[in-house]
C-alpha atoms as an extended CHARMM CRD file, in Angstrom:
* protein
*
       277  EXT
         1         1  UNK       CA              0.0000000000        0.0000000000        0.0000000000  PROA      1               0.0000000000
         2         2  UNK       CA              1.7950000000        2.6710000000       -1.8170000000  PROA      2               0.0000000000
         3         3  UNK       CA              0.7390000000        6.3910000000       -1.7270000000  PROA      3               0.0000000000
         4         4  UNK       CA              3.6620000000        8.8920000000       -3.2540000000  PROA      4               0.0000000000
         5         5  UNK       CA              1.4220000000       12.0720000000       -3.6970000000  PROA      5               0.0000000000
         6         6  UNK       CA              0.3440000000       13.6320000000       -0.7340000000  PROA      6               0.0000000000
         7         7  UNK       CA             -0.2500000000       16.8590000000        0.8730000000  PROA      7               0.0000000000
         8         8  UNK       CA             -0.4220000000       18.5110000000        4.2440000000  PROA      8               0.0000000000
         9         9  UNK       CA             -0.9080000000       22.0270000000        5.8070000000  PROA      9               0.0000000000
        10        10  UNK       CA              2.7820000000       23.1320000000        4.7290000000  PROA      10              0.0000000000
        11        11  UNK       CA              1.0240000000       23.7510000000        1.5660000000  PROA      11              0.0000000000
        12        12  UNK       CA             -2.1270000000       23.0540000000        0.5860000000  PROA      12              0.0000000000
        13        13  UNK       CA             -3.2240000000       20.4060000000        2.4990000000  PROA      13              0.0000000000
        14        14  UNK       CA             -6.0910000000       20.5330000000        5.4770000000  PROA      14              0.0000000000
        15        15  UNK       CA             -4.6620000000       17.8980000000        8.2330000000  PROA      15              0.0000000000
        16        16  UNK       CA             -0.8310000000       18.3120000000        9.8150000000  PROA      16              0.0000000000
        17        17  UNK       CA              1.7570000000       16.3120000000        8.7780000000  PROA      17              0.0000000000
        18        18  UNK       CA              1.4140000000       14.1040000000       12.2560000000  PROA      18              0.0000000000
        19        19  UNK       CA             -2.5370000000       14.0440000000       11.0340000000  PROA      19              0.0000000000
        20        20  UNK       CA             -1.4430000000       12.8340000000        7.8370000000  PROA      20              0.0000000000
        21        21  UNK       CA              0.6600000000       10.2890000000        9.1480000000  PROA      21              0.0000000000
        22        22  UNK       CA             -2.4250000000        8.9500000000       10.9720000000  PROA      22              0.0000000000
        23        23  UNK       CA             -4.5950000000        9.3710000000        8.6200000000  PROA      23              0.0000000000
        24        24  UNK       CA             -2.4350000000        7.1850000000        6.0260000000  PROA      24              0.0000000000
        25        25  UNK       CA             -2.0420000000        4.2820000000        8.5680000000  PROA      25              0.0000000000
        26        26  UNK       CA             -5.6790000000        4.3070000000        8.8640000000  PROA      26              0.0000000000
        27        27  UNK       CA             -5.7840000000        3.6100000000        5.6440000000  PROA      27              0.0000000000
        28        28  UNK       CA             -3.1480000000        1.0160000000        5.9000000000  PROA      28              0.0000000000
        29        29  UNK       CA             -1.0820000000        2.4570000000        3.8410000000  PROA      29              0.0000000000
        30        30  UNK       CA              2.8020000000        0.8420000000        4.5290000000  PROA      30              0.0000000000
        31        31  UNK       CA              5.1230000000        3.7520000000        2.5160000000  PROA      31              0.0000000000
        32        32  UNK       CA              3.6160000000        7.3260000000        1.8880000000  PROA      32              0.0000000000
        33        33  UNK       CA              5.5700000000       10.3280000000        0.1580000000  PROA      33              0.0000000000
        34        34  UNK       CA              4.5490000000       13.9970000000        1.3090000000  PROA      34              0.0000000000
        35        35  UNK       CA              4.6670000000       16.0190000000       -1.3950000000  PROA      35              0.0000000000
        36        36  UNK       CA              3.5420000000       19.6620000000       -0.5950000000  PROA      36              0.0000000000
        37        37  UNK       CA              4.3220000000       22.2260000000       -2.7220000000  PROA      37              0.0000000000
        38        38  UNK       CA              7.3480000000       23.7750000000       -3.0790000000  PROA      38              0.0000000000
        39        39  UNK       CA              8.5570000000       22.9440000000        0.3580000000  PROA      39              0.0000000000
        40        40  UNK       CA              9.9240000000       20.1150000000        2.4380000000  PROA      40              0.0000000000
        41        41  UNK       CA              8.3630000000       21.8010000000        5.6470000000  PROA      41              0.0000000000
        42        42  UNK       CA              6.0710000000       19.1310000000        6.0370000000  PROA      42              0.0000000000
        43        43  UNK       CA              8.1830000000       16.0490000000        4.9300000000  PROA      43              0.0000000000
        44        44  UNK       CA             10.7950000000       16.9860000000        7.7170000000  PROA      44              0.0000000000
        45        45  UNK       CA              7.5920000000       17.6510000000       10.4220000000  PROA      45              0.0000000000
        46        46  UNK       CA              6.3540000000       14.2440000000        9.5400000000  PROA      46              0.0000000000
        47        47  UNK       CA              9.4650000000       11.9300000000       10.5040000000  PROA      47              0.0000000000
        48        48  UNK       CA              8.9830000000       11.3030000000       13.9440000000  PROA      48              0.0000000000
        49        49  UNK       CA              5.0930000000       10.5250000000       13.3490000000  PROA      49              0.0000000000
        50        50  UNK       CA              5.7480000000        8.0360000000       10.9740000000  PROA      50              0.0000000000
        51        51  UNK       CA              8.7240000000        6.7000000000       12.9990000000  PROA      51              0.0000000000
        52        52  UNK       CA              6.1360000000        5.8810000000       15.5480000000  PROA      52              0.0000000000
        53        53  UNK       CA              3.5800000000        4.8520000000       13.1610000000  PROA      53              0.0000000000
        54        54  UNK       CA              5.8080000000        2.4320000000       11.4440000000  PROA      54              0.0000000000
        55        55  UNK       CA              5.6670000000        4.0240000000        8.0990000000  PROA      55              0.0000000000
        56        56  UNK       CA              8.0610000000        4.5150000000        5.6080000000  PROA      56              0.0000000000
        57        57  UNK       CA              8.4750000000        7.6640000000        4.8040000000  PROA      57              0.0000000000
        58        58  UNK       CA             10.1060000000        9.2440000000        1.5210000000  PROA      58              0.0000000000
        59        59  UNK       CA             11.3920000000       12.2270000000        1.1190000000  PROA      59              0.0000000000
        60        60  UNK       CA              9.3040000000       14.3770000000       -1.7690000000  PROA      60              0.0000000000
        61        61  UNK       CA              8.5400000000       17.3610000000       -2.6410000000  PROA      61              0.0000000000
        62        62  UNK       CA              5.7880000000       18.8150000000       -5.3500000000  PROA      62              0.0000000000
        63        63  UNK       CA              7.6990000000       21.3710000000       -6.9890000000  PROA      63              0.0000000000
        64        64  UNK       CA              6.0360000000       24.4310000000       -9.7380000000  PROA      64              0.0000000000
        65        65  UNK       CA              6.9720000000       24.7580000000      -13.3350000000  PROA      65              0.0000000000
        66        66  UNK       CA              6.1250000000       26.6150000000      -15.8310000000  PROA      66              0.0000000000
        67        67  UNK       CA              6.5420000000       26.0820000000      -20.1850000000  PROA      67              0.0000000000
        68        68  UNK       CA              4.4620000000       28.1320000000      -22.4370000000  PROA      68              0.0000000000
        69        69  UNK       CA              2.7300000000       30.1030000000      -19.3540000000  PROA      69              0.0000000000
        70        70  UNK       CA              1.4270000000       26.9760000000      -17.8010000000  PROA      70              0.0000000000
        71        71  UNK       CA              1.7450000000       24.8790000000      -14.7440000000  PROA      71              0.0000000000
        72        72  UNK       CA              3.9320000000       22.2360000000      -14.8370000000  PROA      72              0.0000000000
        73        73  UNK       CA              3.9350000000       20.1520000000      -11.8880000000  PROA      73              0.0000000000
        74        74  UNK       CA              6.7120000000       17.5730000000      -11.1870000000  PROA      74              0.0000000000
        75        75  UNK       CA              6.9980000000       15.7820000000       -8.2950000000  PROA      75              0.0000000000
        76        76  UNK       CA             10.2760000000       14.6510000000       -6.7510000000  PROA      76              0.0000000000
        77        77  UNK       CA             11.3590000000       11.4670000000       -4.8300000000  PROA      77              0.0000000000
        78        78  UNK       CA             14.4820000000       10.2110000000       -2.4880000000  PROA      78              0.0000000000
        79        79  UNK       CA             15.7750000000       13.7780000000       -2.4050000000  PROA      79              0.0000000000
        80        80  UNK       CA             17.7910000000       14.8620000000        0.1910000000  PROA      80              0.0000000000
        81        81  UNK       CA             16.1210000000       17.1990000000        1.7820000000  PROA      81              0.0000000000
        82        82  UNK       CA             18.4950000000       19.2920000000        3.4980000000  PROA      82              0.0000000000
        83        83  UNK       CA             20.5420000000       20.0380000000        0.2720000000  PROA      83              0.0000000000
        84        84  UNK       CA             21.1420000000       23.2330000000        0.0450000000  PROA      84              0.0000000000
        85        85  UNK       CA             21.2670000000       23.8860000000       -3.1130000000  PROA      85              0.0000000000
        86        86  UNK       CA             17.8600000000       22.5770000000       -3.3610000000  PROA      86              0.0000000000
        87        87  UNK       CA             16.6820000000       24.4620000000       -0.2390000000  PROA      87              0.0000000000
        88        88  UNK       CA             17.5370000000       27.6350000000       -2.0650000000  PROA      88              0.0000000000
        89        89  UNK       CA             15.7090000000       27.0450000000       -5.4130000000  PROA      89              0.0000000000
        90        90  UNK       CA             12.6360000000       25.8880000000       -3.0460000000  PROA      90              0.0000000000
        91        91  UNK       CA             13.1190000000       29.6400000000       -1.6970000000  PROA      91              0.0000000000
        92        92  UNK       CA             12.7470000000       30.9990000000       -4.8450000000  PROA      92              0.0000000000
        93        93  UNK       CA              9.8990000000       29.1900000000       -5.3420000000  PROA      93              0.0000000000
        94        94  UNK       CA              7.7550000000       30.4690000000       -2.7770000000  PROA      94              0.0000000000
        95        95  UNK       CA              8.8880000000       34.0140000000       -3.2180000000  PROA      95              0.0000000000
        96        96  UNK       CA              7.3660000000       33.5770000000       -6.7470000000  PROA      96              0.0000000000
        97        97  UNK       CA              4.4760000000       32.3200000000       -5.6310000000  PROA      97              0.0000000000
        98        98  UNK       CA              3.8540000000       35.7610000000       -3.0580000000  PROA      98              0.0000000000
        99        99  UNK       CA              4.5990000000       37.4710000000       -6.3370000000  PROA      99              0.0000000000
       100       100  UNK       CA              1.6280000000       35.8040000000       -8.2590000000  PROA      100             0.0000000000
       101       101  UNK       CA             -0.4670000000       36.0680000000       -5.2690000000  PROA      101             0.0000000000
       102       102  UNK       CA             -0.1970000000       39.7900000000       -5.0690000000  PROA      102             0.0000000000
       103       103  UNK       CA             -0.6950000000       40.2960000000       -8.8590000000  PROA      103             0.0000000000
       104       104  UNK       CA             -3.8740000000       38.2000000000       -8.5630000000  PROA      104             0.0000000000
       105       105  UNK       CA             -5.1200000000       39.9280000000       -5.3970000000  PROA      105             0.0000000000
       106       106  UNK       CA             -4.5720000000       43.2300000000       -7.5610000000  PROA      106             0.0000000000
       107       107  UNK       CA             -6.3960000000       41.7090000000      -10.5490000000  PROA      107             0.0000000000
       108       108  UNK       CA             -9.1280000000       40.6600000000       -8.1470000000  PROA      108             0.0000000000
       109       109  UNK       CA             -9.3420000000       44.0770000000       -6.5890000000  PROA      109             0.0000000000
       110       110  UNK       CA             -9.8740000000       45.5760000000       -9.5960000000  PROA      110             0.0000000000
       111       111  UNK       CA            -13.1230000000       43.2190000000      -10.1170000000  PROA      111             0.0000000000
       112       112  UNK       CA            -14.3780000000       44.2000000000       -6.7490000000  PROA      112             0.0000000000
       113       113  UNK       CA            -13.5620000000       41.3700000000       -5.4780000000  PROA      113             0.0000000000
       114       114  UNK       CA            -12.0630000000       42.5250000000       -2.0230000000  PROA      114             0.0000000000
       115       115  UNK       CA            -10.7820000000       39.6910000000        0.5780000000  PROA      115             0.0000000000
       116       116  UNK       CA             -8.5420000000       40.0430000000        3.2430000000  PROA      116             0.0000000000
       117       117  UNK       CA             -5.3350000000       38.3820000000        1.9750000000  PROA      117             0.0000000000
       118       118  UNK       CA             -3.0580000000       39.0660000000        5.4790000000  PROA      118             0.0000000000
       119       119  UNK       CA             -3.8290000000       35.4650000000        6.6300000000  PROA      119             0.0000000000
       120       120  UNK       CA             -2.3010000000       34.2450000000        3.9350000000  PROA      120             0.0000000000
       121       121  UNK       CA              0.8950000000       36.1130000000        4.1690000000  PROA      121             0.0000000000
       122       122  UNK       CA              1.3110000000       35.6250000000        8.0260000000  PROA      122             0.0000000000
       123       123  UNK       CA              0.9210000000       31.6200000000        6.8910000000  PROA      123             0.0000000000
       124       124  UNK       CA              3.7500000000       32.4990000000        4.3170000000  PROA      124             0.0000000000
       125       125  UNK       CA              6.2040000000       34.2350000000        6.9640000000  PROA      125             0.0000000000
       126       126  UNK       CA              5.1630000000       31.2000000000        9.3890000000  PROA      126             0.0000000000
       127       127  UNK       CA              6.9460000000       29.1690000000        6.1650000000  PROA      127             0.0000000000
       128       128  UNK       CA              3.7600000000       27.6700000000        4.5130000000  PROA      128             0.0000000000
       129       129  UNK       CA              4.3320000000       27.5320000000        0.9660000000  PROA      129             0.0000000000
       130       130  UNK       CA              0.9080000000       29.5000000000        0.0080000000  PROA      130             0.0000000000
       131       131  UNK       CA             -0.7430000000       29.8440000000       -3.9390000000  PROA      131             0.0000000000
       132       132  UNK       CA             -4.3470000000       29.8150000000       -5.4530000000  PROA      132             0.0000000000
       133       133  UNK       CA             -5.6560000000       27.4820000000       -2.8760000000  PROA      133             0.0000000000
       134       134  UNK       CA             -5.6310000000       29.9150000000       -0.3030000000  PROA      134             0.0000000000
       135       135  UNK       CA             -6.6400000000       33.0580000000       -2.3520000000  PROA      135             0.0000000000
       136       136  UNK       CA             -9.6710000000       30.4180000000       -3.4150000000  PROA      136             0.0000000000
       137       137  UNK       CA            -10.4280000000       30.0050000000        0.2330000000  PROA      137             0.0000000000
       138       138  UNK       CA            -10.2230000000       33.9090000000        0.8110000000  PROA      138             0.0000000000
       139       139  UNK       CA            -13.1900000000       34.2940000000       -1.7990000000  PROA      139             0.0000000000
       140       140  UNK       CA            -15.0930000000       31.9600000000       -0.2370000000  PROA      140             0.0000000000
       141       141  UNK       CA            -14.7080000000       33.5960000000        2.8440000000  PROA      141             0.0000000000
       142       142  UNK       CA            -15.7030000000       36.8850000000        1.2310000000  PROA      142             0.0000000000
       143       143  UNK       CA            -18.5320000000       35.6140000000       -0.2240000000  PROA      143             0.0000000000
       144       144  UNK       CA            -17.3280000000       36.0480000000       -3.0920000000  PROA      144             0.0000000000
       145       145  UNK       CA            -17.7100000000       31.9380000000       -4.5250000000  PROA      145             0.0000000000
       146       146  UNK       CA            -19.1530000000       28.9800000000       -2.5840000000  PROA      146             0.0000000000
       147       147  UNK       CA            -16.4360000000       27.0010000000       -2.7350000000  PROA      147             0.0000000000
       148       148  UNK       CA            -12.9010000000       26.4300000000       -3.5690000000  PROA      148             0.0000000000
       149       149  UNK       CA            -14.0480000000       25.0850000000       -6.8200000000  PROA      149             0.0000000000
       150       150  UNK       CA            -16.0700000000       27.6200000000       -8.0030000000  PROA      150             0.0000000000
       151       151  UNK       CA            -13.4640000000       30.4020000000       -7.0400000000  PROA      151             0.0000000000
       152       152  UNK       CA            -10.8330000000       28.5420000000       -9.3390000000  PROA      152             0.0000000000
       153       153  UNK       CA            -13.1840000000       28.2830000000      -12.3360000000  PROA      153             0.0000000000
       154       154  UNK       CA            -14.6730000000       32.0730000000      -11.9540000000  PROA      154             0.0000000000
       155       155  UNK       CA            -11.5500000000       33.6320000000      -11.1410000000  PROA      155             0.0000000000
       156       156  UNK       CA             -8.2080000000       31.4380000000      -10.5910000000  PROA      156             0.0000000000
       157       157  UNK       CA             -8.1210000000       29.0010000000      -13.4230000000  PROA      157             0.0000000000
       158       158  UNK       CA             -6.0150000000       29.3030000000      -16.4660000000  PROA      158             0.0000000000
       159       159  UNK       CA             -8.1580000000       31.5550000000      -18.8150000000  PROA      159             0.0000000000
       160       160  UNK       CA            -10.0590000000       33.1520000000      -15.9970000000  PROA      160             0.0000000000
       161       161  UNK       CA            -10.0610000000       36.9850000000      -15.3220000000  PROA      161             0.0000000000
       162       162  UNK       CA             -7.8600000000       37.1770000000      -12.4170000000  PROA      162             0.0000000000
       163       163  UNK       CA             -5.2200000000       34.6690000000      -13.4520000000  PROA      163             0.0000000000
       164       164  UNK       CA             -1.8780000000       35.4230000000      -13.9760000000  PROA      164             0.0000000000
       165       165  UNK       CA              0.9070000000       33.0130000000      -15.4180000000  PROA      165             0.0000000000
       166       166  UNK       CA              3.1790000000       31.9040000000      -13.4790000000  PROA      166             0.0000000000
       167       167  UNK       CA              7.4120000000       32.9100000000      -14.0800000000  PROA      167             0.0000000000
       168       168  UNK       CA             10.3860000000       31.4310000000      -13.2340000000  PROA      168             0.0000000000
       169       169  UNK       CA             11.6570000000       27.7800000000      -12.7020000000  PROA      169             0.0000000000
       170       170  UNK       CA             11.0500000000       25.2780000000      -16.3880000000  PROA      170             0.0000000000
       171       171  UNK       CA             10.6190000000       21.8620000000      -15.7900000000  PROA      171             0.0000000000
       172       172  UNK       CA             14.2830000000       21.1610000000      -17.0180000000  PROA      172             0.0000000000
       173       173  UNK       CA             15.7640000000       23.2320000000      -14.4720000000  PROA      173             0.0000000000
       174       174  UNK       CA             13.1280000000       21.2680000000      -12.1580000000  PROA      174             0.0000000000
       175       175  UNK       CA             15.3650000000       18.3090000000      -13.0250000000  PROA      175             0.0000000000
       176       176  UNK       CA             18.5540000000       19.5390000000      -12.7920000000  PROA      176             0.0000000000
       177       177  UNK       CA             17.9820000000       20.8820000000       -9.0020000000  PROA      177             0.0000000000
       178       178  UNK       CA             16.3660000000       17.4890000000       -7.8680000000  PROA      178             0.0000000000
       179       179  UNK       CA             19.1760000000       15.3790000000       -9.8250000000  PROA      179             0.0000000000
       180       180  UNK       CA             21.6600000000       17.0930000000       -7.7090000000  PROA      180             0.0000000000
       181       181  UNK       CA             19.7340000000       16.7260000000       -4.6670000000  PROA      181             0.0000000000
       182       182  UNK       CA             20.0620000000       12.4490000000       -5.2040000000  PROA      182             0.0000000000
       183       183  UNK       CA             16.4980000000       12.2960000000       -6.3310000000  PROA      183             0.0000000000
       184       184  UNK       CA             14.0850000000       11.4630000000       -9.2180000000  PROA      184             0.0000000000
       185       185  UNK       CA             11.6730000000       13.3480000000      -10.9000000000  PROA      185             0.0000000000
       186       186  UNK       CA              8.1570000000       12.4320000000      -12.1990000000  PROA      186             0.0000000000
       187       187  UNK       CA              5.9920000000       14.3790000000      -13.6340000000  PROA      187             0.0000000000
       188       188  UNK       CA              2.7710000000       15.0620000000      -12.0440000000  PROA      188             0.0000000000
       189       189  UNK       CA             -1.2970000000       14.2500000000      -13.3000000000  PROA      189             0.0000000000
       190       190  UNK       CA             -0.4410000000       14.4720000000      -17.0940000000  PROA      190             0.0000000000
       191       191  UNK       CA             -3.7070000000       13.7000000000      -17.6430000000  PROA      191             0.0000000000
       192       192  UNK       CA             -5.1650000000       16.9430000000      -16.4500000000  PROA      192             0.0000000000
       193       193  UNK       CA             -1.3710000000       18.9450000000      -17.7420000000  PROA      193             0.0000000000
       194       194  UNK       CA             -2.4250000000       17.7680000000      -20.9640000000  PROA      194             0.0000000000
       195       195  UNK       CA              1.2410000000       18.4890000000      -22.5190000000  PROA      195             0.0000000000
       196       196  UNK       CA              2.1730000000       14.9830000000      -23.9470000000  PROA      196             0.0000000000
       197       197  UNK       CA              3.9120000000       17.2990000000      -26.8850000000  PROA      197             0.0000000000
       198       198  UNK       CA              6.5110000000       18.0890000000      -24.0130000000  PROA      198             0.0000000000
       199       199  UNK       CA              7.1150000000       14.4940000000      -22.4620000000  PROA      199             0.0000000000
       200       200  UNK       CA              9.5060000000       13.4070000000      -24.9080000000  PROA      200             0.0000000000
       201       201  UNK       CA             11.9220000000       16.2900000000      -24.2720000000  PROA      201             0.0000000000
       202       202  UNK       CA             11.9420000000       15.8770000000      -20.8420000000  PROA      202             0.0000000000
       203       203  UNK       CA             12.5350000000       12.5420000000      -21.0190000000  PROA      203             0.0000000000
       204       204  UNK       CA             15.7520000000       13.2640000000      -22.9950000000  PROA      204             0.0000000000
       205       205  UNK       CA             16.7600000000       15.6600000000      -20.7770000000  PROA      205             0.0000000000
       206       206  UNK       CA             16.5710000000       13.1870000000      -17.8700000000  PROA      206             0.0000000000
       207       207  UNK       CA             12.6430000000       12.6770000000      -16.6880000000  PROA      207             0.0000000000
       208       208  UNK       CA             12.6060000000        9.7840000000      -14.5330000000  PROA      208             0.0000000000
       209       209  UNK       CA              9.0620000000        9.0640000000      -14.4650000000  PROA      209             0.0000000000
       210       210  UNK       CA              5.3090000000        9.6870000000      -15.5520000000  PROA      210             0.0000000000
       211       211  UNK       CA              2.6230000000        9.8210000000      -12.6950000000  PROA      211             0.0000000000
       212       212  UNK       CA              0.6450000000        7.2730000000      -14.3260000000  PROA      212             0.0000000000
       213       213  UNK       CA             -2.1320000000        6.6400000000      -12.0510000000  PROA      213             0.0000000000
       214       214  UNK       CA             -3.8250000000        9.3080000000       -9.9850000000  PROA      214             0.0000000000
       215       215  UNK       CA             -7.1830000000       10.3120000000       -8.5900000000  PROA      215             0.0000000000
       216       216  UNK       CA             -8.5130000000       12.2470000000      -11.6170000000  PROA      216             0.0000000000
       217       217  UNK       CA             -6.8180000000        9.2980000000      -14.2070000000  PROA      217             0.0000000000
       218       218  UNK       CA             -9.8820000000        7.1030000000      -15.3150000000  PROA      218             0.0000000000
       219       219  UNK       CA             -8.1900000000        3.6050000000      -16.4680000000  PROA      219             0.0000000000
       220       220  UNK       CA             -7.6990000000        4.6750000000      -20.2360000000  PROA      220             0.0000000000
       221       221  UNK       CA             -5.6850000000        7.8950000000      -18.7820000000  PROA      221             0.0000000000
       222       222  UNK       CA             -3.5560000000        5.4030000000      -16.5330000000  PROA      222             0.0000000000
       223       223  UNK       CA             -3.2050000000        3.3870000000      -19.5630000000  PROA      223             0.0000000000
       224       224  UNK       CA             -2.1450000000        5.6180000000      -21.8550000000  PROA      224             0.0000000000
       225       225  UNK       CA              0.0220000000        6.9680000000      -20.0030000000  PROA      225             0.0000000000
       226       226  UNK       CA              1.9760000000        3.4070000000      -18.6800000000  PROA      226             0.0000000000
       227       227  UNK       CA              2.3090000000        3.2160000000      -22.4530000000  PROA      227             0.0000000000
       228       228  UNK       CA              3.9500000000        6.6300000000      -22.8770000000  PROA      228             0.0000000000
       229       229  UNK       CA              6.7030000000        5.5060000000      -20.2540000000  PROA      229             0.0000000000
       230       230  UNK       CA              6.9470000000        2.3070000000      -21.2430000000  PROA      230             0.0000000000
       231       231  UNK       CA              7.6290000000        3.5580000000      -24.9440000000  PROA      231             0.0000000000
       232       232  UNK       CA              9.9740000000        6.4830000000      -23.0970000000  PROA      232             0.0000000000
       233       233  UNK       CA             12.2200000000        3.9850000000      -20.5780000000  PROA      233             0.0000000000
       234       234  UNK       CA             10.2600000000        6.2230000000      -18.1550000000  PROA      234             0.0000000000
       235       235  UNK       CA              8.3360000000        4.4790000000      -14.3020000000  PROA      235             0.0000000000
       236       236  UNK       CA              5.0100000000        4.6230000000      -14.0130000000  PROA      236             0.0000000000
       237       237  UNK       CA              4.1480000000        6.3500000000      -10.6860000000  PROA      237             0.0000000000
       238       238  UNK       CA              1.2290000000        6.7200000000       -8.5170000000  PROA      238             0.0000000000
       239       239  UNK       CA             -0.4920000000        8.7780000000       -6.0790000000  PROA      239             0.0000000000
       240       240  UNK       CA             -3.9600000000        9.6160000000       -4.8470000000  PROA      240             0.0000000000
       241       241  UNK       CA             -3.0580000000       13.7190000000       -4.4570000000  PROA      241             0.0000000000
       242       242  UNK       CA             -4.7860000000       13.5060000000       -0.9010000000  PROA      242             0.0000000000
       243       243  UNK       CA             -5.4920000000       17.0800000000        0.3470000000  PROA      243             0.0000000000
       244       244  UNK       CA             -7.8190000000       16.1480000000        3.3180000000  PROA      244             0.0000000000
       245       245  UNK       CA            -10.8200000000       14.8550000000        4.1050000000  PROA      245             0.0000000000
       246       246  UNK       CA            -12.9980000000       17.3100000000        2.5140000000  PROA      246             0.0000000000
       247       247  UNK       CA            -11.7990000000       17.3480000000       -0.7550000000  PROA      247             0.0000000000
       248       248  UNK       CA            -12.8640000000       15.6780000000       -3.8900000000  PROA      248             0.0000000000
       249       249  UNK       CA            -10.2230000000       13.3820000000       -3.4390000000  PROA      249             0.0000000000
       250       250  UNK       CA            -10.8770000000       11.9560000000        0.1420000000  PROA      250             0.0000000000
       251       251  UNK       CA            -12.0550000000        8.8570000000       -0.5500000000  PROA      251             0.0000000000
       252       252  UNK       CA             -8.9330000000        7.6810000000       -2.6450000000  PROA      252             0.0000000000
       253       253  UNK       CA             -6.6640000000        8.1200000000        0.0670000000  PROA      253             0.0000000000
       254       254  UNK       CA             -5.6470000000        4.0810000000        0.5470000000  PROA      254             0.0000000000
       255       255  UNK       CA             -7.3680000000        3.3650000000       -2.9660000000  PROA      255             0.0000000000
       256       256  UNK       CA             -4.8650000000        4.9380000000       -5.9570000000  PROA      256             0.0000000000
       257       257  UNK       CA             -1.6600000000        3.1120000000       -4.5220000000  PROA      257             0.0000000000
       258       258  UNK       CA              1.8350000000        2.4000000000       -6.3570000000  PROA      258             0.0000000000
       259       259  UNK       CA              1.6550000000       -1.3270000000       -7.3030000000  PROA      259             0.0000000000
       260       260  UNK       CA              5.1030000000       -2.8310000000       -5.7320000000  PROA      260             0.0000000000
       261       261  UNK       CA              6.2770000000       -3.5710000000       -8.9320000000  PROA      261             0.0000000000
       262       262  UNK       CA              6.4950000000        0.1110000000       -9.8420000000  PROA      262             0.0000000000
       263       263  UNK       CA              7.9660000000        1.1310000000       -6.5360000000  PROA      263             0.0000000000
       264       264  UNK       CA             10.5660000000       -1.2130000000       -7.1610000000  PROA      264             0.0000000000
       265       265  UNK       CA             11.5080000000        0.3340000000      -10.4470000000  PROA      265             0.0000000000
       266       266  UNK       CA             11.6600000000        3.6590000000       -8.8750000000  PROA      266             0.0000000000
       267       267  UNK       CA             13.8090000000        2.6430000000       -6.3210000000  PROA      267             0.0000000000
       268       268  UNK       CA             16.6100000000        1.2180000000       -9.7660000000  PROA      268             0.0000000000
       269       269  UNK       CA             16.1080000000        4.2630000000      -11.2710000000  PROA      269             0.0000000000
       270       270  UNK       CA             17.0060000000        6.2210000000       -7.8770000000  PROA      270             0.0000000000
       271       271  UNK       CA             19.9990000000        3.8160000000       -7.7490000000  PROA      271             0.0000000000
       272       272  UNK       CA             21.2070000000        4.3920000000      -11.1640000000  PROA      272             0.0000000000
       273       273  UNK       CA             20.9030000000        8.4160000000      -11.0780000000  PROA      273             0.0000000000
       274       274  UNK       CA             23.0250000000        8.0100000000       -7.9700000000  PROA      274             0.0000000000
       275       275  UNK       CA             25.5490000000        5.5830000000       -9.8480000000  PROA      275             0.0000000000
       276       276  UNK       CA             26.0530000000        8.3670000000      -12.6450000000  PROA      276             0.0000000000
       277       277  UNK       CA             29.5770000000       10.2220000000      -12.8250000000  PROA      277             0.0000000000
């Protein structure tokens, strides 16, 4: 019972990382990875829980992207997670995402949409990596949307009148940072990224692995998709993208697991990045 895509309150997430923990041995999961956005906050506040829980526990991270003005989401495994040089990049990282949050919160103004964004910048200073998620949950507090969902597709979504692109990191420099930090990269829900155009490129330039099955892959989309990395020399990873329990995906947590198979391929291609000159 493999879970590698998981979130907590470090980013996005609703429950703790110690809630997390017990929430994925309730659902007997054995090996979990927490992968909150652009951080490692709640990876690192999760070890003693699942020490005690008897979980295994990889190090991860869910790290940003951006090609063509879109989100690119990669999400990286058996990293060391006090490199430094990937501790720095992570900085940058959340310092873009304050920048985007600000230029949304403007655009959003100027729709007369007005929310109180200071929560979420005293959550950023406490070291939560912040983005849309919490602006969503600031127009729902303002009355502004009924939920989360509805604030994306009115105002947050790609296309929508107060997004705004993200800059900064690609998802080759994505690899380059997490290859020097010992780990493996796989990129994230390609079924709802919808850039198969770019898959090939990144698997030249070192892509370790496609994120085959996930919450919102049907079992064509998982197909496909274990095709694509088959046909690529690419793993096939998988991940439920647990938020909390009142999300759309709380009842997959403990039902989209890694088969051990697949985990066992990550692991060789973990030990051959580490093998490389």
């Amino acid at each position: 019972m493999i879970d590698l895509h998981l979130h907590t309150t470090a980013s996005d997430g609703t429950l703790s990382p110690p809630e997390l923990v017990f929430r994925a041995r309730a659902a007997r999961l054995s090996t979990i990875a927490i992968t909150d956005h652009d951080t490692t906050a709640g990876a690192r506040a999760a070890r003693a829980a699942a020490r005690d829980a008897g979980l295994d526990l990889i190090p991860g991270v869910e790290i940003s992207s951006v090609d063509g003005g879109r989100d690119i989401h990669m999400l990286a495994y058996f990293i060391d997670p006090d490199s430094p040089a990937l501790l720095a990049f992570l900085d940058a990282q959340r310092a873009e995402r304050l920048r985007r949050l600000a230029a949304m919160g403007d655009r959003l103004a100027s729709l007369g949409c007005t929310i109180d964004i200071a929560p979420i910048l005293d959550a950023a200073r406490a070291g939560r990596s912040v983005g849309r998620p919490q602006l969503a949950d600031a127009l729902v507090r303002g009355g502004h949307a009924a939920s989360r969902d509805e604030a994306f597709s009115k105002f947050l979504e790609f296309g929508a009148p107060a997004f705004v692109p993200r800059s900064g990191a690609t998802p080759f420099d994505v690899i380059r940072v997490v290859h020097g930090a010992g780990g493996v990269v796989s990129m994230a829900h390609p079924g709802l990224t919808r850039r198969d155009d770019l898959i090939p490129a990144l698997a030249d330039a070192g892509l370790d692995a496609l994120e085959a099955r996930h919450s919102d892959h049907d079992e064509a989309t998982e197909a496909r998709y274990r095709a694509l990395a088959s046909a690529l020399g690419l793993v096939a990873t998988a991940g439920s993208d647990y938020h909390g329990d009142g999300g759309n995906r709380a009842a997959t947590l403990g039902a989209v697991v890694m088969p051990p198979d697949d985990f066992d391929a990550l692991r060789r291609a973990v030990q051959r990045r580490r093998a490389e000159p």
